[in-house]
MARPARO-575599 format. One record per residue (C-alpha): residue in three letters; x, y, z; residue number from 1. Coordinates in pm, 1 decimal, decimal comma. Example, Ala and Ser with C-alpha at 12.3 -4.5 7.8 and 13.67 -1.06 7.14 Angstrom:
<rec residu="ALA" X="1230,0" Y="-450,0" Z="780,0" num="1"/>
<rec residu="SER" X="1367,0" Y="-106,0" Z="714,0" num="2"/>
! end
This chain:
<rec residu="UNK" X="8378,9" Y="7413,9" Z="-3748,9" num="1"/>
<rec residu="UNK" X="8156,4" Y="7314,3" Z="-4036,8" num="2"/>
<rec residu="UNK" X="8206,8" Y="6932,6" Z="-3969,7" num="3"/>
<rec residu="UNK" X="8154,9" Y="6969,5" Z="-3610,0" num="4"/>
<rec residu="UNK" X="7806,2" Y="7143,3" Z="-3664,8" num="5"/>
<rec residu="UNK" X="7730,4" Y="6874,3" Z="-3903,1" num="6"/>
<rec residu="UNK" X="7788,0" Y="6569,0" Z="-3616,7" num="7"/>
<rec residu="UNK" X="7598,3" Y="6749,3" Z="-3410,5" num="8"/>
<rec residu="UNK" X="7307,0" Y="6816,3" Z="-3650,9" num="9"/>
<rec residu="UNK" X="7341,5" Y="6448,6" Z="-3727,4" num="10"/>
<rec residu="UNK" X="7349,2" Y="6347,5" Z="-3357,0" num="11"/>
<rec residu="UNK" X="7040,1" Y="6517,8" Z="-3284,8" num="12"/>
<rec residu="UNK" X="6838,2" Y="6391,6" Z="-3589,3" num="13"/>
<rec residu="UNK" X="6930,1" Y="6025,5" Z="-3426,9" num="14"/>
<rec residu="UNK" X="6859,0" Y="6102,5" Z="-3036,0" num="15"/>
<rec residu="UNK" X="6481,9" Y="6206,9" Z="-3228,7" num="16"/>
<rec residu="UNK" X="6433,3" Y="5895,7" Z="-3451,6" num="17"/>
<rec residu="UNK" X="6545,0" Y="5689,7" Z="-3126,6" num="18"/>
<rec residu="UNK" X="6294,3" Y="5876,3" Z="-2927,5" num="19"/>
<rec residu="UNK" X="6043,4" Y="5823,2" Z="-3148,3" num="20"/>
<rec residu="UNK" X="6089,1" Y="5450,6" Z="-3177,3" num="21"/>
<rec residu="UNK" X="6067,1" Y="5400,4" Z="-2767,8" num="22"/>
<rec residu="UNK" X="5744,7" Y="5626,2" Z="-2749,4" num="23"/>
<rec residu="UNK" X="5583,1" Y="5377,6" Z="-3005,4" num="24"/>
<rec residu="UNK" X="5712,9" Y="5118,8" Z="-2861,0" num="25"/>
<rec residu="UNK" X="5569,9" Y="5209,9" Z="-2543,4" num="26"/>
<rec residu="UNK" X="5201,5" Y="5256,6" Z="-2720,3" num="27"/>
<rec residu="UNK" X="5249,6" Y="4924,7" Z="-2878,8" num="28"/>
<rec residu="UNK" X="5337,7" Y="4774,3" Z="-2551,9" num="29"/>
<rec residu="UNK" X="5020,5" Y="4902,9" Z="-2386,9" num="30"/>
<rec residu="UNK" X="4796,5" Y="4836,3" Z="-2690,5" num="31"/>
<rec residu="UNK" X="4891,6" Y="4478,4" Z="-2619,6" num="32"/>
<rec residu="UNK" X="4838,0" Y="4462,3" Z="-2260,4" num="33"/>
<rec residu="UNK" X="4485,5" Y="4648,8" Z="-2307,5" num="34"/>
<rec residu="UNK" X="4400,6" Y="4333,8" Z="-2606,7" num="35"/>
<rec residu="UNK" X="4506,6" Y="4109,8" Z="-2309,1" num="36"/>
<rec residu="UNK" X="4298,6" Y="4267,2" Z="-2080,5" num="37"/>
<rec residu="UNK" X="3958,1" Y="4304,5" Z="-2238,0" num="38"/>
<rec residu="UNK" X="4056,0" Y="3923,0" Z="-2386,6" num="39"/>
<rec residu="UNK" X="4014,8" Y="3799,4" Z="-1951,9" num="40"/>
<rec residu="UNK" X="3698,1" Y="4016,1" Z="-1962,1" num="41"/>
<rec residu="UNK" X="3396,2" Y="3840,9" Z="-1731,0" num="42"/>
<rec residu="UNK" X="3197,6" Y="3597,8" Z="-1919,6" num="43"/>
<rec residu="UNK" X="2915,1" Y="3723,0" Z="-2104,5" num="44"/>
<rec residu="UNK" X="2517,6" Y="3727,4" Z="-2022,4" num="45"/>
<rec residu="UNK" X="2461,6" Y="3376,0" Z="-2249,0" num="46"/>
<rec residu="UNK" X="2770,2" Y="3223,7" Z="-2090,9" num="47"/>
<rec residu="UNK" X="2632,9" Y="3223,8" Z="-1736,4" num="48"/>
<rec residu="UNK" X="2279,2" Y="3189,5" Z="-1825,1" num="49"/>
<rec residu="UNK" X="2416,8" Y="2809,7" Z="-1990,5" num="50"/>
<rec residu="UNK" X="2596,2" Y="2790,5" Z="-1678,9" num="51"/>
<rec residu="UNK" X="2281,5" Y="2820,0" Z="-1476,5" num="52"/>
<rec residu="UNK" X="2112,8" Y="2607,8" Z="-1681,6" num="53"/>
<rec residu="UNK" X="2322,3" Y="2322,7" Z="-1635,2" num="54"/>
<rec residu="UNK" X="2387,3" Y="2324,8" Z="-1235,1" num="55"/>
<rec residu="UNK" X="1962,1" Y="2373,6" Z="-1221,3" num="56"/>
<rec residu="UNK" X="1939,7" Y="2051,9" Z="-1489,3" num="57"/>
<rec residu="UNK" X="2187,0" Y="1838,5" Z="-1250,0" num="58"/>
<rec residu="UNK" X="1998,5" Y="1964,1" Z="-906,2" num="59"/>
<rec residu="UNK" X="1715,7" Y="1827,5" Z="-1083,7" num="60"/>
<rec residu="UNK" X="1864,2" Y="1477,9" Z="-1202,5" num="61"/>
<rec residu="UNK" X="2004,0" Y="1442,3" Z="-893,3" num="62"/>
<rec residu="UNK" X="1628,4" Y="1496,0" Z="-693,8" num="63"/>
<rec residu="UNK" X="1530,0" Y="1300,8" Z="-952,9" num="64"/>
<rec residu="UNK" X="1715,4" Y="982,3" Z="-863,5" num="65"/>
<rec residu="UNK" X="1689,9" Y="1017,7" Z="-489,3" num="66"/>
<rec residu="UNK" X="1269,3" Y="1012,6" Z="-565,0" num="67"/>
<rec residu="UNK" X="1322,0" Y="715,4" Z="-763,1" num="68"/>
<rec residu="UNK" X="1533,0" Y="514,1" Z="-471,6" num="69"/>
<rec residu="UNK" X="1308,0" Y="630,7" Z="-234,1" num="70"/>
<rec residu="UNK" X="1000,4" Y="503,6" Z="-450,0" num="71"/>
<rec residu="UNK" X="1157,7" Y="164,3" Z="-496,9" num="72"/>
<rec residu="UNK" X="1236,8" Y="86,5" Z="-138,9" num="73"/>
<rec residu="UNK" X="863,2" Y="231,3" Z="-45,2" num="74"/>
<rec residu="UNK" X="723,4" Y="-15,0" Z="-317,2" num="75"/>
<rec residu="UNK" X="936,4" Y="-315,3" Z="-115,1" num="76"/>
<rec residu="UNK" X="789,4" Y="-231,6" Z="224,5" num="77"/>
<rec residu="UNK" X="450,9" Y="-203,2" Z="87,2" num="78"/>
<rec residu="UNK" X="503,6" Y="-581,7" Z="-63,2" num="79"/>
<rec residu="UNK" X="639,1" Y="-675,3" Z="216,8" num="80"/>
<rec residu="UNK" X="416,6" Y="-552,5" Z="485,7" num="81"/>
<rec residu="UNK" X="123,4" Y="-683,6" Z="266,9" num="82"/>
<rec residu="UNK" X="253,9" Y="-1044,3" Z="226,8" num="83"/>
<rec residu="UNK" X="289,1" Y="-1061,1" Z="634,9" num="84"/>
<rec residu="UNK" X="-42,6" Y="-905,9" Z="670,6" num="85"/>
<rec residu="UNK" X="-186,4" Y="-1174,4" Z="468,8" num="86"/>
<rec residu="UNK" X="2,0" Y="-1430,1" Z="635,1" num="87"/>
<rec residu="UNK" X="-87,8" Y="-1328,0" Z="979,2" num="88"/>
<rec residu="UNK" X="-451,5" Y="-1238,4" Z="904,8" num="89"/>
<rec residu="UNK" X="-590,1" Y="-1473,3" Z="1074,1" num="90"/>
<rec residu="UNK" X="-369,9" Y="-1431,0" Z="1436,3" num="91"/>
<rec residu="UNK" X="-622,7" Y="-1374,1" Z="1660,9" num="92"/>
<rec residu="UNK" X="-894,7" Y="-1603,6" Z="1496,4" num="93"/>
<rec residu="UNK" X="-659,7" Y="-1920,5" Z="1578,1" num="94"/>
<rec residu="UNK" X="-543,2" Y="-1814,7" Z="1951,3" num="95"/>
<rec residu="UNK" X="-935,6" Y="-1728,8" Z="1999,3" num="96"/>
<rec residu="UNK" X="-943,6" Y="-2117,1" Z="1850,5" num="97"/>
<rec residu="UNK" X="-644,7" Y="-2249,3" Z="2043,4" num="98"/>
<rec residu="UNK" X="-866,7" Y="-2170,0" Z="2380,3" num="99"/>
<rec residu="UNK" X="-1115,1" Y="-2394,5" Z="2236,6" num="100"/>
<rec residu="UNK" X="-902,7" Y="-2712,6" Z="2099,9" num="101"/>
<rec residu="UNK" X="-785,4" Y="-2696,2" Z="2480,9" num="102"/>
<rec residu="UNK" X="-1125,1" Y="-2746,0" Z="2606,4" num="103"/>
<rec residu="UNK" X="-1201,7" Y="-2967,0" Z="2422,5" num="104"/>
<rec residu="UNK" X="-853,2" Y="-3210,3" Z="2504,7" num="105"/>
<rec residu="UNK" X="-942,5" Y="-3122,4" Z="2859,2" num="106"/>
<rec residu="UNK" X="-1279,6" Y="-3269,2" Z="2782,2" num="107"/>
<rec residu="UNK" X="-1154,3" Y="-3579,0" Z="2643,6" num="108"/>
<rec residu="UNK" X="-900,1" Y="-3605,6" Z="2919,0" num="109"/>
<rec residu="UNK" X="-1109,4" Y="-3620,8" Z="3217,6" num="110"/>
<rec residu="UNK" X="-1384,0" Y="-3896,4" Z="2981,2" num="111"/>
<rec residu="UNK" X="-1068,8" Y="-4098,5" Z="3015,1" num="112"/>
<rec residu="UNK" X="-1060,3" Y="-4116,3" Z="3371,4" num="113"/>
<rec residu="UNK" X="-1270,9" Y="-4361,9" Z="3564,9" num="114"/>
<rec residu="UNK" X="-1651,1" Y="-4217,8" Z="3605,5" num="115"/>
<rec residu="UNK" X="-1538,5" Y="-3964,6" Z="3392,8" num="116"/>
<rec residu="UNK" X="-1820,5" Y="-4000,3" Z="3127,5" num="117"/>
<rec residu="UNK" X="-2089,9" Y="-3844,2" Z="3357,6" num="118"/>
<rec residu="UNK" X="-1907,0" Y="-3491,9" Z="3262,3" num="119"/>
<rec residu="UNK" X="-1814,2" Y="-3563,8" Z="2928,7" num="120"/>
<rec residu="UNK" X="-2140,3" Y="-3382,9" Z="2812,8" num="121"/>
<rec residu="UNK" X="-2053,7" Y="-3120,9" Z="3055,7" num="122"/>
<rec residu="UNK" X="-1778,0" Y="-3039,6" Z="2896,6" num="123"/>
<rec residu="UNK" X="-1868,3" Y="-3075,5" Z="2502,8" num="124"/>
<rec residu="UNK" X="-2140,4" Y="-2831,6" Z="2593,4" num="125"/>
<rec residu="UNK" X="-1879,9" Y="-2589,4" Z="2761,2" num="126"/>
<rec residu="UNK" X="-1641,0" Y="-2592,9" Z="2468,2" num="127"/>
<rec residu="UNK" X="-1958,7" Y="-2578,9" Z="2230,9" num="128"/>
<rec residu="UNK" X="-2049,0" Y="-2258,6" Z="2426,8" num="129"/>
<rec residu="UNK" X="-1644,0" Y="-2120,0" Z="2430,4" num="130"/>
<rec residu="UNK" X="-1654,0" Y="-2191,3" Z="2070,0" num="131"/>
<rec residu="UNK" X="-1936,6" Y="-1968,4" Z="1927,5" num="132"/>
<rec residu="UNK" X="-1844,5" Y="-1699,2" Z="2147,0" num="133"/>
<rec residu="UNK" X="-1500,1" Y="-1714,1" Z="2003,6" num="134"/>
<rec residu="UNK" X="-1642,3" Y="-1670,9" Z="1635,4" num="135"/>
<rec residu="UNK" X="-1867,8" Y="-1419,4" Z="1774,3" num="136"/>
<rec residu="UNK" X="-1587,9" Y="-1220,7" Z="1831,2" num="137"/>
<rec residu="UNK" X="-1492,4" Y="-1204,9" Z="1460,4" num="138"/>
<rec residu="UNK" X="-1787,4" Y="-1140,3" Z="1312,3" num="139"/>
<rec residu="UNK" X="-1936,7" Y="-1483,3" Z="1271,1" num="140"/>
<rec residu="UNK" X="-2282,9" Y="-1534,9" Z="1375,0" num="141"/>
<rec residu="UNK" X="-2581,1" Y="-1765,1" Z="1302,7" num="142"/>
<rec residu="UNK" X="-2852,8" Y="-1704,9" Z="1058,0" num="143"/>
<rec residu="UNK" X="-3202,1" Y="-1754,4" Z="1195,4" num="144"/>
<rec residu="UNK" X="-3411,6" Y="-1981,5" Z="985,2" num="145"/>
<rec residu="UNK" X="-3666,3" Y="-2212,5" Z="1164,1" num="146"/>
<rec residu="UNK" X="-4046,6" Y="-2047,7" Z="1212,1" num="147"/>
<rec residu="UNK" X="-3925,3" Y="-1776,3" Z="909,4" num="148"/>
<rec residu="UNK" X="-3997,3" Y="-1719,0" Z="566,7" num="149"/>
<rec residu="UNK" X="-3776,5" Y="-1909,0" Z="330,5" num="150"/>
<rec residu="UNK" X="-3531,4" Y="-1656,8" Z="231,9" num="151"/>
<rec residu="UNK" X="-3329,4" Y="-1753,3" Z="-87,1" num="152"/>
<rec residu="UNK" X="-3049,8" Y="-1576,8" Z="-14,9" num="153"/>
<rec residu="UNK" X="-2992,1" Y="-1697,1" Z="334,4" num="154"/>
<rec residu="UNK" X="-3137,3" Y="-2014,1" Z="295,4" num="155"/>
<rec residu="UNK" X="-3051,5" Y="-2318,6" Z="82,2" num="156"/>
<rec residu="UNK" X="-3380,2" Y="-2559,2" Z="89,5" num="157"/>
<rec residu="UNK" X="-3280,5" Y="-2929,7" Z="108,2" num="158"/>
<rec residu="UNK" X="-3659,7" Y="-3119,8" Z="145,9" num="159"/>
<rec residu="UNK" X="-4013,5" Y="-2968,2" Z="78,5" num="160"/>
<rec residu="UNK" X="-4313,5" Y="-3084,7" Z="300,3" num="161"/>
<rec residu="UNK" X="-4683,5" Y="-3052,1" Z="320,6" num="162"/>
<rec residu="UNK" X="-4754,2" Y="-2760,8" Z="562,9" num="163"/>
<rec residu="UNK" X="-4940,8" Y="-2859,8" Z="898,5" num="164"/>
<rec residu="UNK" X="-5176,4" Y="-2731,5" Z="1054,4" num="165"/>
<rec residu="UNK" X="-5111,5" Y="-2381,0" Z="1197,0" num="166"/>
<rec residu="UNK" X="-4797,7" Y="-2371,5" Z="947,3" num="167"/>
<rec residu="UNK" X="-4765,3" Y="-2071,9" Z="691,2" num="168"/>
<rec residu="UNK" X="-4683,6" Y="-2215,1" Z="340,9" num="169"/>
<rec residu="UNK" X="-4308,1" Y="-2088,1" Z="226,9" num="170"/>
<rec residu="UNK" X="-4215,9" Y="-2136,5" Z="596,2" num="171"/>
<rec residu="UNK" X="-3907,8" Y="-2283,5" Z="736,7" num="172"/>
<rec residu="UNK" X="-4008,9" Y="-2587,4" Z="942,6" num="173"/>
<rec residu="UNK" X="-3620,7" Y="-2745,8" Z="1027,5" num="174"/>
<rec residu="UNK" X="-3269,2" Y="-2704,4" Z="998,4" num="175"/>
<rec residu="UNK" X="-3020,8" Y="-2958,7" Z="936,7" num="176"/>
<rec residu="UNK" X="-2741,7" Y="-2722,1" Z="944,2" num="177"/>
<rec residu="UNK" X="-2709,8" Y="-2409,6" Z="1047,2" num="178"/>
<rec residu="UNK" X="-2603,1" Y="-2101,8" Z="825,0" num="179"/>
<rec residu="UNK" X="-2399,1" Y="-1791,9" Z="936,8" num="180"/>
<rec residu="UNK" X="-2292,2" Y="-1497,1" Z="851,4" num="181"/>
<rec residu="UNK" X="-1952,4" Y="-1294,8" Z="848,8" num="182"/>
<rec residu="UNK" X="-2051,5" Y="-943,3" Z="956,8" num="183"/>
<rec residu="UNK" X="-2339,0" Y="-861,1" Z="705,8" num="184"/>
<rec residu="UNK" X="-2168,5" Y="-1119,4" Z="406,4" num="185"/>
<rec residu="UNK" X="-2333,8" Y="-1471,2" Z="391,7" num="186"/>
<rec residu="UNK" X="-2048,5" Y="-1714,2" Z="514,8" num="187"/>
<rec residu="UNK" X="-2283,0" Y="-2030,7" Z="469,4" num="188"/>
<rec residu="UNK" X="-2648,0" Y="-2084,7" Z="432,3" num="189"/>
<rec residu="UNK" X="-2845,7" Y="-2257,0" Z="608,4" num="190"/>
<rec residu="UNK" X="-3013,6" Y="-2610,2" Z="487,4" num="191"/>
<rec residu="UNK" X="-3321,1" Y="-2617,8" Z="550,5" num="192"/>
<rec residu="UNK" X="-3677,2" Y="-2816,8" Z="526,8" num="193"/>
<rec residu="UNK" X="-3916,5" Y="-2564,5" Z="388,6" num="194"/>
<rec residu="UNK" X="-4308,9" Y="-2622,3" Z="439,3" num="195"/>
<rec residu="UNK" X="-4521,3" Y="-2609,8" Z="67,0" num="196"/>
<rec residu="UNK" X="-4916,9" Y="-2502,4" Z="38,2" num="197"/>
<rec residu="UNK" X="-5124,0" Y="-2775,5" Z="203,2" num="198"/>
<rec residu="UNK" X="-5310,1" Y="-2942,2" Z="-48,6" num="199"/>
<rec residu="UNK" X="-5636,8" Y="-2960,1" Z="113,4" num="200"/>
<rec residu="UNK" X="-5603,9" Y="-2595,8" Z="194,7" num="201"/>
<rec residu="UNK" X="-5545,1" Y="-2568,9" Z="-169,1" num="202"/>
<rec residu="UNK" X="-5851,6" Y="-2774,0" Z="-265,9" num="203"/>
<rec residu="UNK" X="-6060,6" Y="-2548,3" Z="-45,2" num="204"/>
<rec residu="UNK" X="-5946,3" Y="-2209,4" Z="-216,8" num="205"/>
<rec residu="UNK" X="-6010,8" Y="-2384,3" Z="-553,0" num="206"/>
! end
């Protein structure tokens, strides 16, 4: 009876040590899965701040190099449209001129014809005429100059002559050619003959 009280004493001591091994095995078990746990935690504050950081930085290279292409191909059609504006400037100037190189051939082509001199100056004065209206048109129109006062910067003086009688000294008195002007810019002065103090005039006043 004593041995069988002993095996059971013994029995029970055993079933308590095992027990006590599979409850801390169990704790151990969950301590692990808890480390695992709070290891797959979401990212902290800095983490997604860098995060934002970076997608904002690329956003911003990206604009970045779409403003630059964009720039570049403006810069081409801006070279581009200014090179053909430059090289069709003067469009309308040459048709306008184009109507006046045909008046003139049609000129020429009926002085050709028998009799056909008596309308030859007819026709010069007709495409004369056609020909300053056409530079009218663009701005270009003739300087006055004879019965004025010699202006320097309109006129060019070619030949200086005693003034007549009735003439104001300083005065324009001819024109060999005339001057014009492109809107209010001097294209070309005009040459002119200007009239000096008449000498007996002068001889009087002394």
């Amino acid at each position: 009876m004593a041995t069988l009280k002993h095996l059971s004493s013994y029995e029970t001591t055993v079933m308590k040590k095992s027990s006590e091994k599979t409850i801390e095995s169990d704790k151990s078990v969950k301590t692990d899965s808890t480390g695992d746990e709070a290891g797959q935690s979401p990212s902290s504050p800095n983490e997604k701040e860098s995060a934002s950081a970076a997608d904002e930085l690329k956003a911003a290279q990206d604009r970045y190099l779409r403003l630059a292409a964009e720039f570049e191909n403006y810069k081409k059609r801006a070279q581009k449209d200014q090179v053909d504006y430059i090289k069709y400037a003067n469009e309308r100037l040459l048709k306008d001129m184009l109507t006046v190189l045909d008046n003139l051939q049609r000129a020429l082509q009926h002085a050709q014809q028998p009799g056909g001199t008596n309308g030859l100056v007819q026709g010069i004065e007709l495409t004369c005429k056609h020909y300053v209206e056409a530079l009218s048109r663009h701005g270009v129109k003739e300087i006055p100059s004879v019965g004025l006062p010699f202006d320097p910067a309109v006129h060019q003086a070619v030949a200086l002559v005693d003034a007549k009688e009735g003439q104001a000294p300083n005065t324009v008195v001819a024109e060999h050619e005339k001057g014009y002007y492109l809107y209010d810019r001097v294209l070309r002065p005009a040459m002119v003959t200007v009239a000096a103090s008449n000498k007996a005039d002068e001889d009087q006043e002394g």
